[in-house]
gemmi code that builds the backbone of each chain (N, CA, C; Angstrom):
import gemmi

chains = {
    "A": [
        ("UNK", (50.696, -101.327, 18.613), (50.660, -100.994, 17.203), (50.785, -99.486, 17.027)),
        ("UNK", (51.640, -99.207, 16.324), (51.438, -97.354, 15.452), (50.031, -97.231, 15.286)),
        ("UNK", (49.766, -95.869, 15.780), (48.600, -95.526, 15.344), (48.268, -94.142, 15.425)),
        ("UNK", (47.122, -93.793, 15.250), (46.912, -92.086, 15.346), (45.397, -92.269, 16.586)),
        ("UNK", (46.133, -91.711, 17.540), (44.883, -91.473, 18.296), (43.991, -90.208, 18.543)),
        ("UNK", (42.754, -89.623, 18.780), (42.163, -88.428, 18.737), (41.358, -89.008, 19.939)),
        ("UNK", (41.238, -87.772, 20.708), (40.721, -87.821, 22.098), (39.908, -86.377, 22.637)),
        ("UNK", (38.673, -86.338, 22.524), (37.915, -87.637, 22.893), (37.470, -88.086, 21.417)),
        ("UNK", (36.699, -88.972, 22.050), (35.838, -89.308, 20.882), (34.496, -88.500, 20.287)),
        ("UNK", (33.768, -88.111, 21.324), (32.615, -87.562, 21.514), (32.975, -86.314, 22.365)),
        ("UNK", (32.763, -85.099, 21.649), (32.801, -83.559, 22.577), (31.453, -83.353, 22.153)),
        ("UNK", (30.840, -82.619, 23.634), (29.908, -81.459, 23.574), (30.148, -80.101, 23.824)),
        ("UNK", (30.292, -79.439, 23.536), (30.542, -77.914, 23.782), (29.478, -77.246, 23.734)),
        ("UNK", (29.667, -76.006, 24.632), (28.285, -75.327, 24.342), (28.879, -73.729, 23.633)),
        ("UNK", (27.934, -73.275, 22.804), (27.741, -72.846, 21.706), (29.080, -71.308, 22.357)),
        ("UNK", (29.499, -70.707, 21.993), (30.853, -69.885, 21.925), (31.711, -70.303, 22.863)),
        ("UNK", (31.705, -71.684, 23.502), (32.634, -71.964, 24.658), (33.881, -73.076, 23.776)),
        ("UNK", (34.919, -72.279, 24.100), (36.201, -72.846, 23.224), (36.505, -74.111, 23.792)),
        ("UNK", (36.939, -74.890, 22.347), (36.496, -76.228, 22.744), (38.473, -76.977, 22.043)),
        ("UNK", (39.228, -77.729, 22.720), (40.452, -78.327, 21.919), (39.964, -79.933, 21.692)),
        ("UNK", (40.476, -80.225, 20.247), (40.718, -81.503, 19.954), (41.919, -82.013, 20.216)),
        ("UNK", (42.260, -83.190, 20.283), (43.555, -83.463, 20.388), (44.174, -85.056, 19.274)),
        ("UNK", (45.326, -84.736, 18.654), (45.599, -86.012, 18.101), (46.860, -86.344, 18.356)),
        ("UNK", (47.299, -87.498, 18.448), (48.447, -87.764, 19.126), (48.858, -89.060, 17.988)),
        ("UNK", (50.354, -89.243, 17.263), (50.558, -90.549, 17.126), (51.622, -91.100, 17.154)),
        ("UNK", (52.419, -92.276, 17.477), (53.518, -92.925, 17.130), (53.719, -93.542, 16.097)),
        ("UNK", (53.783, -92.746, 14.551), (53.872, -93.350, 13.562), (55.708, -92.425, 13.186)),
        ("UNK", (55.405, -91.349, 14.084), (56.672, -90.513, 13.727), (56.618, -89.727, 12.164)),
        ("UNK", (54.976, -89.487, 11.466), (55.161, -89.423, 10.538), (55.268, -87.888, 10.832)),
        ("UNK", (56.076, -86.849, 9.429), (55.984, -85.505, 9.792), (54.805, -84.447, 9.081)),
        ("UNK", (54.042, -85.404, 8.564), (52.922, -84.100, 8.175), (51.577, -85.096, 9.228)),
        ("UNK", (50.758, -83.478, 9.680), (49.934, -83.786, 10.209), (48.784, -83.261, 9.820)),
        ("UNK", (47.609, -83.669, 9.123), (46.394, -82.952, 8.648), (45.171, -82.972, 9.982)),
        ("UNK", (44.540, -81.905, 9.517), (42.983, -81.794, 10.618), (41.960, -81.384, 9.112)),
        ("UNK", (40.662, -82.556, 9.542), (39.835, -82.370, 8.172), (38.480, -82.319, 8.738)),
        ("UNK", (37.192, -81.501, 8.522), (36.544, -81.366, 9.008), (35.195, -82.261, 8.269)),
        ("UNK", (34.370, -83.326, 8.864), (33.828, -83.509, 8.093), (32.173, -83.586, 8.437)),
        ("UNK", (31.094, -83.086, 7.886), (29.785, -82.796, 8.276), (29.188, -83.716, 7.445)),
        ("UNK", (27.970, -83.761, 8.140), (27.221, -84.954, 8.015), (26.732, -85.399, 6.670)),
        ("UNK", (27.122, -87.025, 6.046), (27.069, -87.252, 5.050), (27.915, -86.233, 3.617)),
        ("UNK", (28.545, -85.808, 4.094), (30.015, -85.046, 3.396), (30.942, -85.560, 3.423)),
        ("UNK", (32.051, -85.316, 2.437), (33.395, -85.378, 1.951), (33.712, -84.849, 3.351)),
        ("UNK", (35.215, -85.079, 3.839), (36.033, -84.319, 4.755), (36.553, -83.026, 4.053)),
        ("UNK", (36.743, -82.530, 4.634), (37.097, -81.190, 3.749), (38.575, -80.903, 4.933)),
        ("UNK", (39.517, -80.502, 4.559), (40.937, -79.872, 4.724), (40.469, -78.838, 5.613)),
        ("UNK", (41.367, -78.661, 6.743), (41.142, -77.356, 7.754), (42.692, -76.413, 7.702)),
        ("UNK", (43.935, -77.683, 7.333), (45.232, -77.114, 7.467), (45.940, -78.161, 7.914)),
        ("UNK", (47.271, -78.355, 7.644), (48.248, -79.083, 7.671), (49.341, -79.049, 8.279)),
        ("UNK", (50.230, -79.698, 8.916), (51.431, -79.191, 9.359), (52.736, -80.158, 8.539)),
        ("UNK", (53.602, -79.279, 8.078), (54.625, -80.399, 7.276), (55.929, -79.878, 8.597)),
        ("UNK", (55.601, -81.066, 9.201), (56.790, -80.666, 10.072), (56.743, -79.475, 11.299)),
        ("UNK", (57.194, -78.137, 11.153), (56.621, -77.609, 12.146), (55.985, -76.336, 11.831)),
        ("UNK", (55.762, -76.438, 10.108), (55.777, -75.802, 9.470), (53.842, -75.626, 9.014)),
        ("UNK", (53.209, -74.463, 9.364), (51.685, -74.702, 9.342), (51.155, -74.548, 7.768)),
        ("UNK", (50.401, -74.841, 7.205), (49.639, -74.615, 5.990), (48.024, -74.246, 6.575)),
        ("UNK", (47.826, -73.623, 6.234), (46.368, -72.937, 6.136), (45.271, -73.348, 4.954)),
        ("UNK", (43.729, -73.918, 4.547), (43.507, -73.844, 3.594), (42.687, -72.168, 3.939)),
        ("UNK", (42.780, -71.863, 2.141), (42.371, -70.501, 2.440), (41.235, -70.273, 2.650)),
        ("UNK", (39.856, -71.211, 2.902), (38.929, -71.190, 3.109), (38.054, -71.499, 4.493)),
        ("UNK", (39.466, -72.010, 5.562), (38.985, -72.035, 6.758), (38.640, -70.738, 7.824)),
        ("UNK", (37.953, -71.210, 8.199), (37.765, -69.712, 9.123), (38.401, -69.952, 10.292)),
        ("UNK", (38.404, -68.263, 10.466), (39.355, -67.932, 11.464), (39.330, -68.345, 13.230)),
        ("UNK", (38.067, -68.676, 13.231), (37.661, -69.661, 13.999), (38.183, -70.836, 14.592)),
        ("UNK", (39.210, -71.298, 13.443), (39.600, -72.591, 13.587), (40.963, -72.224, 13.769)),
        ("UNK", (42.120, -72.819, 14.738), (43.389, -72.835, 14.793), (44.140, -73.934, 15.178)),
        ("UNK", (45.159, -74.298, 15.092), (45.773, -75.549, 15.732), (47.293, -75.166, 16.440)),
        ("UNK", (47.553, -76.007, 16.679), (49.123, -76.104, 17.362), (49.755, -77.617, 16.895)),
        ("UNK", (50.950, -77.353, 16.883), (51.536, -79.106, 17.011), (52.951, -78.412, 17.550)),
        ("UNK", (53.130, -79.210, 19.127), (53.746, -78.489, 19.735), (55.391, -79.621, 20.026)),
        ("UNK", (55.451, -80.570, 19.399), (56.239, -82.126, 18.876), (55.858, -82.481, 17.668)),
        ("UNK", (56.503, -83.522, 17.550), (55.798, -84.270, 16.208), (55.031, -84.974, 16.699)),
        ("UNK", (54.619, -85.819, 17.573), (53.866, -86.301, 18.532), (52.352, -85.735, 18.252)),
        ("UNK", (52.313, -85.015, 18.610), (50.659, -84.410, 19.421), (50.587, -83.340, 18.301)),
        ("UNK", (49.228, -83.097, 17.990), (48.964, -81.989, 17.219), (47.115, -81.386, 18.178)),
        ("UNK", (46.809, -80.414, 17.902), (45.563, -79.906, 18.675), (44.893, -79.269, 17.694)),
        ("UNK", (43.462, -79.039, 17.522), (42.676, -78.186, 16.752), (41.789, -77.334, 18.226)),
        ("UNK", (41.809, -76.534, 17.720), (41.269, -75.167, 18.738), (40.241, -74.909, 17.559)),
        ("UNK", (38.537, -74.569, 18.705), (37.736, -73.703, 17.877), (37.500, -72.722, 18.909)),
        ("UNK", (37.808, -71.621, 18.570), (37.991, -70.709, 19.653), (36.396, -70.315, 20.284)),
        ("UNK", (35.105, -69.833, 19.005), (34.081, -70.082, 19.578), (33.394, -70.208, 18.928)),
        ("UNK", (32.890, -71.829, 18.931), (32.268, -72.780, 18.399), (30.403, -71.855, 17.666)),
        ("UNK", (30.247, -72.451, 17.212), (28.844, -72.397, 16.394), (28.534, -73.511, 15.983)),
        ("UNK", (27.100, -73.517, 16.168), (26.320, -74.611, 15.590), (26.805, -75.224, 14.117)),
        ("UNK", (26.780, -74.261, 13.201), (27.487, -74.932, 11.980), (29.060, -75.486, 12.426)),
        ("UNK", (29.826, -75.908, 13.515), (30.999, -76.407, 13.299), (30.320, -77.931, 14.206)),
        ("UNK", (29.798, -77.939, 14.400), (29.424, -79.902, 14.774), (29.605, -80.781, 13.458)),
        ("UNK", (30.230, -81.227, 13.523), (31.264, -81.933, 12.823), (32.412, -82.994, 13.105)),
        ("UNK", (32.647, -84.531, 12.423), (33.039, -85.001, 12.959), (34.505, -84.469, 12.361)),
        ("UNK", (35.664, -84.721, 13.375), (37.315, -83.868, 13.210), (37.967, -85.035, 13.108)),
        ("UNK", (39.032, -85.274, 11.613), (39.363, -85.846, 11.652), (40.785, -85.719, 11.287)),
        ("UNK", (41.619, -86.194, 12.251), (43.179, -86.109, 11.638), (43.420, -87.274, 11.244)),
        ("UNK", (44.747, -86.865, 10.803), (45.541, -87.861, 9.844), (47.087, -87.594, 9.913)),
        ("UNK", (47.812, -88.516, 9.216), (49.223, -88.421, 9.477), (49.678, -89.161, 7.644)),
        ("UNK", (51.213, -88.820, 7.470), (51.253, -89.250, 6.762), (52.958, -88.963, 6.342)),
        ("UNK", (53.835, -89.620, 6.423), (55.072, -88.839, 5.837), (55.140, -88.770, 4.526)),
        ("UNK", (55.850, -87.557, 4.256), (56.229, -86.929, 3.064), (56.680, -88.334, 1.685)),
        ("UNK", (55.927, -88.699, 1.059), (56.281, -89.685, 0.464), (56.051, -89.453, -0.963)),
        ("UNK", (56.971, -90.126, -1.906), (56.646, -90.059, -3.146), (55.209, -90.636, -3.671)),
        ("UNK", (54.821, -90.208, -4.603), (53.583, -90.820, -5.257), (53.570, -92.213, -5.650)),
        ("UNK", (54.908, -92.435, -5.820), (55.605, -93.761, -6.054), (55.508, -95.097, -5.400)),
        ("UNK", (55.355, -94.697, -4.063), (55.778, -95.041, -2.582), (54.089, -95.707, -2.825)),
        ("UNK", (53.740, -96.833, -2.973), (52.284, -97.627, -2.558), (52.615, -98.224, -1.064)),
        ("UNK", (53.760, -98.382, -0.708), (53.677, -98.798, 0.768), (53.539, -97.995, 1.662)),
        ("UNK", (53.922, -96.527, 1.674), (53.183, -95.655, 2.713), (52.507, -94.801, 2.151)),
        ("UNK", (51.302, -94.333, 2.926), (50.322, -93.560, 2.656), (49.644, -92.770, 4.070)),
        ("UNK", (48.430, -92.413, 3.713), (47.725, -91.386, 5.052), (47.508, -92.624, 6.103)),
        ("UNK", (47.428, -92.385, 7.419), (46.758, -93.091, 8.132), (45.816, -91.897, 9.128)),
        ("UNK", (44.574, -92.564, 9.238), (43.686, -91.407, 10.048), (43.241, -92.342, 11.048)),
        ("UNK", (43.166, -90.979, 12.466), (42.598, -91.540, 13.071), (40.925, -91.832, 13.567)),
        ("UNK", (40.302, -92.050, 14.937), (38.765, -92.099, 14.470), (38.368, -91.252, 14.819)),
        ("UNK", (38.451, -90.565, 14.885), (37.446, -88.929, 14.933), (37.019, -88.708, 15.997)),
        ("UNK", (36.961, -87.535, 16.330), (35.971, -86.812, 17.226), (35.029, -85.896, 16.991)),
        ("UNK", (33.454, -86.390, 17.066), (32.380, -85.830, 16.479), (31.947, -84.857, 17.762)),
        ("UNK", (31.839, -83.923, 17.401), (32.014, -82.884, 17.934), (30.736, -82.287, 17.755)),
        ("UNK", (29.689, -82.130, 18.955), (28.315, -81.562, 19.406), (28.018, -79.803, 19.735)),
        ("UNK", (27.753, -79.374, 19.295), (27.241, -77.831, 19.962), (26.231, -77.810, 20.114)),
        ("UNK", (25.866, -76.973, 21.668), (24.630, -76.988, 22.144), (24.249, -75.912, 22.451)),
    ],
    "B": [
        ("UNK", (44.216, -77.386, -9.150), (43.395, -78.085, -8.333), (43.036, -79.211, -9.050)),
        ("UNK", (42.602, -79.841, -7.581), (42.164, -81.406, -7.742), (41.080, -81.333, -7.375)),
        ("UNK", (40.281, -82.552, -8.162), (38.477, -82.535, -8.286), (38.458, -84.311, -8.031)),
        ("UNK", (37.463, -84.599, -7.056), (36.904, -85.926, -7.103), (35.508, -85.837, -7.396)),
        ("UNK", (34.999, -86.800, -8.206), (33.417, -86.757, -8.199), (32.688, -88.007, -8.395)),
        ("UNK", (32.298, -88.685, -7.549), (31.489, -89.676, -7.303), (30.508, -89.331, -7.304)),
        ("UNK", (29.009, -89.888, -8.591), (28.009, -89.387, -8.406), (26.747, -90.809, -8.330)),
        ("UNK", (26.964, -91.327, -7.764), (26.226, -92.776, -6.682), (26.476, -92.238, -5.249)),
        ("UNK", (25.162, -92.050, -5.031), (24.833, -91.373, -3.564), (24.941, -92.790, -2.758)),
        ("UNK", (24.010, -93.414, -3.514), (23.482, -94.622, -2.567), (23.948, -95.695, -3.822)),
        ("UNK", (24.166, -97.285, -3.212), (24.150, -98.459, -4.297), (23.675, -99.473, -3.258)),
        ("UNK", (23.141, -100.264, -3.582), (22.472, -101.670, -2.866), (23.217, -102.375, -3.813)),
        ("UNK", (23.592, -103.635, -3.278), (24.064, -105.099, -3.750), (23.821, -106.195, -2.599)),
        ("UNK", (23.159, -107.384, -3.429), (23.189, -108.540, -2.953), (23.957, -109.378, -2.499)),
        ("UNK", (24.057, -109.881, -0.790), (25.517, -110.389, -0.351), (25.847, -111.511, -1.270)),
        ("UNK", (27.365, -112.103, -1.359), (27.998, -112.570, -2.481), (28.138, -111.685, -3.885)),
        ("UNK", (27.683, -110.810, -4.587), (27.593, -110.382, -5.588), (28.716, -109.450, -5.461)),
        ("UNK", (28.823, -109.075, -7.013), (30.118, -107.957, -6.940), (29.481, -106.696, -7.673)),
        ("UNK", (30.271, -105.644, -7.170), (29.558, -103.986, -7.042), (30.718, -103.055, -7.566)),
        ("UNK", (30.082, -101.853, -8.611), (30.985, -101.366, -9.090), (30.894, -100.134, -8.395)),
        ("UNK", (31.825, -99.144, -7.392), (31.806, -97.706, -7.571), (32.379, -97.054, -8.641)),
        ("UNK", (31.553, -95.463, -8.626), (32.095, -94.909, -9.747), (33.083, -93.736, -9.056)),
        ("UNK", (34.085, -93.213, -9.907), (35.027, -92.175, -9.553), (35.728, -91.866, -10.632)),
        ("UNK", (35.361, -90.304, -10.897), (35.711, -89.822, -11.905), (36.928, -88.589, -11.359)),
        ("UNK", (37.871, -88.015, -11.868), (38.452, -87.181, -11.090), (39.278, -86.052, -12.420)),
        ("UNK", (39.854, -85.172, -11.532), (40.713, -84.083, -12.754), (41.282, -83.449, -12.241)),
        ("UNK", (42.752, -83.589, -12.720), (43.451, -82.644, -12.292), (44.564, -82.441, -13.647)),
        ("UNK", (45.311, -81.667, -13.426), (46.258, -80.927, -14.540), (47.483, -81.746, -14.126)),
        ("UNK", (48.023, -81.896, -13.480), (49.154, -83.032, -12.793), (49.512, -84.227, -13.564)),
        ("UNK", (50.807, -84.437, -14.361), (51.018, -85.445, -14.806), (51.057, -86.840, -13.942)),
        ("UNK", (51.437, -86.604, -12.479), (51.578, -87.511, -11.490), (50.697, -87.088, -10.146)),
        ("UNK", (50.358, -88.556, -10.309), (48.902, -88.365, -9.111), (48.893, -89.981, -8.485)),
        ("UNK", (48.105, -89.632, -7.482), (47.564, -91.145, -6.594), (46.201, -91.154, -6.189)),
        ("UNK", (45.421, -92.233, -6.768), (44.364, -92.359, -6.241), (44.072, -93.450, -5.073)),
        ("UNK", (43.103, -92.605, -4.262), (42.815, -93.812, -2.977), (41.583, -94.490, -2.583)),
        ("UNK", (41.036, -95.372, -2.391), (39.876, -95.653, -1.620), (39.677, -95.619, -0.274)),
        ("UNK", (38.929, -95.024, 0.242), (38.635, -95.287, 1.883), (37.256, -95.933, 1.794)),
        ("UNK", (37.077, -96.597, 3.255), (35.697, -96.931, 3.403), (35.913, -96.239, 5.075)),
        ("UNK", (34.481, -96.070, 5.148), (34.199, -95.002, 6.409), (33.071, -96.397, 7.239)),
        ("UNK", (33.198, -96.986, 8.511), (31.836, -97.037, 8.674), (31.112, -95.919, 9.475)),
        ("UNK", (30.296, -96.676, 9.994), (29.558, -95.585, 10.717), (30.183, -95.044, 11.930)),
        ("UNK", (31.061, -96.014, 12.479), (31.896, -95.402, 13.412), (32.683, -94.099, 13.339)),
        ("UNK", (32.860, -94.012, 11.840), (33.631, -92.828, 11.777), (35.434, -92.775, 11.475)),
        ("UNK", (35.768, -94.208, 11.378), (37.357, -94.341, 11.752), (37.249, -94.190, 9.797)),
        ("UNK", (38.573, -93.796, 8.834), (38.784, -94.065, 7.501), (39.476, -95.493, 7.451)),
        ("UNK", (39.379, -96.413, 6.609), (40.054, -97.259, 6.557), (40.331, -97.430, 5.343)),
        ("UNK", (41.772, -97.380, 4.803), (42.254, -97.759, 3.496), (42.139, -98.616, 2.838)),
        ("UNK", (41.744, -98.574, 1.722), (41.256, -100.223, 0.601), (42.765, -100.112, -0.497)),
        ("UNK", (42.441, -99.215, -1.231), (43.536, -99.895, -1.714), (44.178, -98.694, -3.184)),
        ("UNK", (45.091, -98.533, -3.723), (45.695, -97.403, -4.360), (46.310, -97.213, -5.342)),
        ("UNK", (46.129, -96.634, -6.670), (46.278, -96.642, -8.101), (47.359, -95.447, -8.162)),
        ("UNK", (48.540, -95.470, -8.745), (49.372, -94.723, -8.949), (49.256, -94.225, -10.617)),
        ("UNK", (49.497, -92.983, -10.816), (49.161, -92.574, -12.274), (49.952, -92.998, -13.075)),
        ("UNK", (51.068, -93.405, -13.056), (52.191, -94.177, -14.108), (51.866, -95.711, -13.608)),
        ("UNK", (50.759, -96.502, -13.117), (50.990, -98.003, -12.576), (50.289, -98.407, -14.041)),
        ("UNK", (50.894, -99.177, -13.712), (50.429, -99.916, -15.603), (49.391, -100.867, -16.010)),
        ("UNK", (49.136, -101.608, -14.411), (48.524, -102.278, -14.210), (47.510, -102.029, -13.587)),
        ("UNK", (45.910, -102.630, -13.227), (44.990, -102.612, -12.351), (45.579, -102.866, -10.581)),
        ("UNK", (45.148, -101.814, -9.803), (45.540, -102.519, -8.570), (44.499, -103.228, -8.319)),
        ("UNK", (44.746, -104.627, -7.223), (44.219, -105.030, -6.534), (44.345, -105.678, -4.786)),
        ("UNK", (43.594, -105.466, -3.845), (43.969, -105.942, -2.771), (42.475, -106.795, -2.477)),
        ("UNK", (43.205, -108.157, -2.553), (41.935, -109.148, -2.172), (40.774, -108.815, -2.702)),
        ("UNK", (39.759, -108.672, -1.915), (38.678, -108.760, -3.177), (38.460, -107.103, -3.671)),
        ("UNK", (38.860, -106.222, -3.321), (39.377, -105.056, -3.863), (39.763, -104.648, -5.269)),
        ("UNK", (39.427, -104.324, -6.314), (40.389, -103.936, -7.495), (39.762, -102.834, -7.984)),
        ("UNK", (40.854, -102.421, -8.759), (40.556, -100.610, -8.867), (40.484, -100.753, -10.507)),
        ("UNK", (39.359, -100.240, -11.224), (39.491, -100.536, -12.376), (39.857, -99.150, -13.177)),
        ("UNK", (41.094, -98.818, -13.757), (41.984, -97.436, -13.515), (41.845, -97.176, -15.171)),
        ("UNK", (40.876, -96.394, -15.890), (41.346, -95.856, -17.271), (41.488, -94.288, -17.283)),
        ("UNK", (42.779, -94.430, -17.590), (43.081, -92.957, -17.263), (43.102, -91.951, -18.517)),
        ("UNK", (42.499, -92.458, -19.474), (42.217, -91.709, -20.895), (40.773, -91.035, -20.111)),
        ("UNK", (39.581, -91.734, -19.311), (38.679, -91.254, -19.265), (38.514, -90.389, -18.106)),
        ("UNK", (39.771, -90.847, -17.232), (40.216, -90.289, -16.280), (38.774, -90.459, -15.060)),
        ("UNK", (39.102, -92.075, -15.254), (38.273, -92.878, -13.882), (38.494, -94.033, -13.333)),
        ("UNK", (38.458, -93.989, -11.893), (39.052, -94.777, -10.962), (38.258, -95.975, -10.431)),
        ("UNK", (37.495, -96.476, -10.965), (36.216, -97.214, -10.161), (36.726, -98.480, -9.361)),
        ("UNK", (35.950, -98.466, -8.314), (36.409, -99.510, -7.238), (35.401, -100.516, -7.233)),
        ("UNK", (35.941, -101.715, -7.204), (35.170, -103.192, -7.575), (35.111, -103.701, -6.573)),
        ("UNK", (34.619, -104.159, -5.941), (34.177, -105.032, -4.716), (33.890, -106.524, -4.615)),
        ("UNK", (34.761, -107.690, -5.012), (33.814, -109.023, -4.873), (33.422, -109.622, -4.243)),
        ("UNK", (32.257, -110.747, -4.087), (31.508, -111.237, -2.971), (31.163, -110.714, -1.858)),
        ("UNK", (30.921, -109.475, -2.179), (30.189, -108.681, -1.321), (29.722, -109.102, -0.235)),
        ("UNK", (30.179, -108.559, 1.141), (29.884, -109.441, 2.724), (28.630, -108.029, 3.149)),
        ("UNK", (28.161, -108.621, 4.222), (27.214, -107.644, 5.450), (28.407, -106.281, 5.602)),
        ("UNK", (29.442, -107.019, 5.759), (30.875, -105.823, 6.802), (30.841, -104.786, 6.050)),
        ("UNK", (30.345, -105.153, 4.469), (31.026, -104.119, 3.406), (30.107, -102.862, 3.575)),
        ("UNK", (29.334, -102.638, 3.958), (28.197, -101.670, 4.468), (28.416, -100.513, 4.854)),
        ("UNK", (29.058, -99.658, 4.133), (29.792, -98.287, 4.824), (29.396, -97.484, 3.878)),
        ("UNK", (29.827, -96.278, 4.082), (30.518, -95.148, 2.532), (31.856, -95.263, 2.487)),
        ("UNK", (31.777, -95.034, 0.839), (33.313, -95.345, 0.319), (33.308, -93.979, 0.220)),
        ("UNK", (34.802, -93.601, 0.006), (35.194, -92.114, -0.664), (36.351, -92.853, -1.485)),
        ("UNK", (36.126, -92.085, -2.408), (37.666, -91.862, -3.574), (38.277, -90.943, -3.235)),
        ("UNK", (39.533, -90.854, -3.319), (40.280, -89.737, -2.848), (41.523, -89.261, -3.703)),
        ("UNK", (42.237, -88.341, -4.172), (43.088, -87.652, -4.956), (44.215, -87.142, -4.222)),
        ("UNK", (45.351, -87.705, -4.530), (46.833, -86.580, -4.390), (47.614, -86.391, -5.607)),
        ("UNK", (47.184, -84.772, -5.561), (48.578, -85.006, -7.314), (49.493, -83.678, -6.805)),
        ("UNK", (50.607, -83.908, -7.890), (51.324, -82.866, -8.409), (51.855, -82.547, -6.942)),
        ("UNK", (52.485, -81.381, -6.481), (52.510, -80.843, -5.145), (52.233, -81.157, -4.204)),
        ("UNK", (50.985, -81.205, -4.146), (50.148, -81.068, -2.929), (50.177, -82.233, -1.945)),
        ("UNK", (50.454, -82.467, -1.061), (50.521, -83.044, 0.294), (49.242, -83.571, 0.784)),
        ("UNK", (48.398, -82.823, 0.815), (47.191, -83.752, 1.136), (45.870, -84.050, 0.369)),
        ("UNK", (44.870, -85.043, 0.584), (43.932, -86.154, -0.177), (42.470, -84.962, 0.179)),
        ("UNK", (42.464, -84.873, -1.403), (41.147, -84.109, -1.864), (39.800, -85.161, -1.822)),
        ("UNK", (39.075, -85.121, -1.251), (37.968, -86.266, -1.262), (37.146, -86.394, -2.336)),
        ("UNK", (35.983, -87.322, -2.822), (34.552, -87.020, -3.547), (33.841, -87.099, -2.139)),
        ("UNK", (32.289, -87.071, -2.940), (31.684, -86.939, -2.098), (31.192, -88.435, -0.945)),
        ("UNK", (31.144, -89.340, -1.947), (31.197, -90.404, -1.360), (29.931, -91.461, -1.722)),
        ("UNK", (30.145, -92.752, -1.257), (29.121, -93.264, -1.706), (28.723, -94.296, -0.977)),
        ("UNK", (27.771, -94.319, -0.463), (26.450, -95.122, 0.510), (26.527, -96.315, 0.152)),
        ("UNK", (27.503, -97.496, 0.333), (27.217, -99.005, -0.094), (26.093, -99.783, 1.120)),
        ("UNK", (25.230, -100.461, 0.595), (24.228, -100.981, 1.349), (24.682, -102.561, 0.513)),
        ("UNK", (24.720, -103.643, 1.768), (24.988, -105.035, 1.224), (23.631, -105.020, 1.871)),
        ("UNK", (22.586, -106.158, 1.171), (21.597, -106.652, 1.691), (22.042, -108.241, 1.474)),
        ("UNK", (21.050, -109.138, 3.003), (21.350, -110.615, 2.860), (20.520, -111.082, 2.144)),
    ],
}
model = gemmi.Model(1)
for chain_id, residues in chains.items():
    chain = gemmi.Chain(chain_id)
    for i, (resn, *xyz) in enumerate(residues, 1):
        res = gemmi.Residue()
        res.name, res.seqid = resn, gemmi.SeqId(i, " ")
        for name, pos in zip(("N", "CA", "C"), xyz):
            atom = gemmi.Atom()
            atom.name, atom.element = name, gemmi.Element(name[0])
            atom.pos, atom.b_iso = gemmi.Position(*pos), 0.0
            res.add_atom(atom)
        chain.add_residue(res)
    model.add_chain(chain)
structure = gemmi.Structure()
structure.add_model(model)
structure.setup_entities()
């Protein structure tokens, strides 16, 4: 089946030791989101890729970076982690579709909740 | 910008019974899409089901339906016969105008009791 996979599931990192997520999918879709989401919270937007093309939200810190180095695979980098970034990471995929379009939409995958110690 | 706001932290319902979420939202965008997710605890999103701002009609998917008045500019998600499975947080979610990706609310704590 198409799907969006994120690997691992479960990271521990210890506290400024740079830590990569990874998401990978065969949906072939070309935008790829990373959303950060803390406990009992909304996900909140980290940045996007439309293609190979990066979007930033302007409120992420600098802390946070990614790559998508195919359409395939995309990565979130926290270069050095802090206690406030334990959080579960969640990507998503989704092609560029009209609003129109009820047959395609986001698909996400299951997260990787992500520990600092 | 886009705003979601779900303000039911928590809702209990009795299994079989049917349950209303609330979702109120705003944006300036003549064209928009609204979404439901349910989260369980696992953590994976799973899609319920999706109201387009020109759809004319109520969506529904199985026991799913989105009850859509867009004068008051709210999305509420209906749930029938409520099972044990249904036991997650929901989020409402927003795409309008431009923007490429789904603005969340905050979400809401469904508890089925047997």
């Amino acid at each position: 089946d198409a799907m969006v996979i994120q690997n691992p599931r479960y990271q521990v990192t210890q506290f400024g030791k740079p830590v990569t997520l990874s998401c990978s999918q065969t949906l072939n879709h070309n935008v790829m989101y990373w959303y950060q989401q803390k406990s009992s919270q909304a996900p909140k937007l980290l940045f996007h890729y439309y293609d190979k093309d990066f979007n930033n939200e302007a409120d992420t810190p600098d802390n946070f970076q990614s790559r998508r180095p195919n359409t395939s695979f995309c990565f979130l980098d926290i270069r050095s982690p802090g206690l406030g970034d334990a959080a579960m990471y969640l990507c998503a995929t989704s092609r560029d579709f009209s609003l129109f379009d009820r047959a395609i939409g986001y698909t996400f995958g299951s997260g990787t909740r992500l520990t600092v110690v | 910008a886009q705003k979601i706001t779900q303000t039911q932290p928590g809702m209990f319902v009795q299994e079989k019974e049917a349950v209303t979420l609330d979702c109120t939202y705003d944006t300036s965008d003549q064209s928009y899409g609204l979404f439901w997710y349910k989260q369980p605890s696992s953590g994976e999103m799973i899609f319920l089901i999706y109201q387009g701002s020109y759809d004319e009609q109520n969506a529904t998917e199985g026991r799913y339906s989105l009850n859509f008045q867009k004068a008051r500019k709210s999305a509420n998600l209906v749930i029938s016969a409520s099972q044990l499975g249904d036991s997650a947080m929901y989020f409402c979610a927003i795409r309008s105008g431009s923007a490429r990706q789904l603005t969340f609310g905050s979400g809401t704590q469904l508890t089925v009791l047997p």
